[in-house]
N, C-alpha and C positions, 0 to 999 in steps of 0.2 A: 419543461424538460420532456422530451421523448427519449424511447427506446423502441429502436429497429422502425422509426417516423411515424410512429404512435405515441399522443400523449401518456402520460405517466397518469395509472389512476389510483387518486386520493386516497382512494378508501381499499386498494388492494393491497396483500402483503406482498413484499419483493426481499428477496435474497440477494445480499451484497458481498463481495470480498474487500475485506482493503487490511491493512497493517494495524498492529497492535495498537497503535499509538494514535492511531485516528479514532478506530474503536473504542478508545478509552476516554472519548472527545477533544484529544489535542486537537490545536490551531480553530479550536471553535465548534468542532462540530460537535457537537454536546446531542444531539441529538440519536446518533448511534448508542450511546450509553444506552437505550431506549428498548434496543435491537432485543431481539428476543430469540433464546435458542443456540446462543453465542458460541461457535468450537474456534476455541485460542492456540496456535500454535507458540513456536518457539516466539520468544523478546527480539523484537529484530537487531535491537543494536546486539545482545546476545549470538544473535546466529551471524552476525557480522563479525565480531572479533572472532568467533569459531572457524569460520571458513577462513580469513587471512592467518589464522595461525597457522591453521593444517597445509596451508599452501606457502610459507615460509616470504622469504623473502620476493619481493611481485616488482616487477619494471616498468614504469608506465609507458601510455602508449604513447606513438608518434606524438609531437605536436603540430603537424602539419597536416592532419585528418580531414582537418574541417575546410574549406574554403570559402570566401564570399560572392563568388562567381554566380 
């Protein structure tokens, strides 16, 4: 693994962002449990329902967005 096409080193400490849910080792990574120093924001599926609520009713988009061209 590199960052900015430098290896990644072993024995250095590195700062990560990712979602509550990763951080807590879902899907495996068990390893962030580890993480040291830890600032938790909001549960995402929490701030998910939060934000559709406050925005009420929501239309989805096109479905012809995407193409295979």
């Amino acid at each position: 693994m590199t960052i900015d096409g430098a290896p990644v080193d072993p024995s250095a400490v590195y700062k990560v962002a990712a979602n509550n849910f990763l951080l807590g080792g879902g899907d495996g990574f068990s390893v962030f449990t580890e993480g040291k120093d830890q600032v938790l924001g909001a549960i995402d599926l929490d701030a998910f329902v939060t934000y559709f609520a406050a925005q009420g009713t929501i239309s989805p988009p096109a479905l012809n967005r995407i193409s295979g061209k």
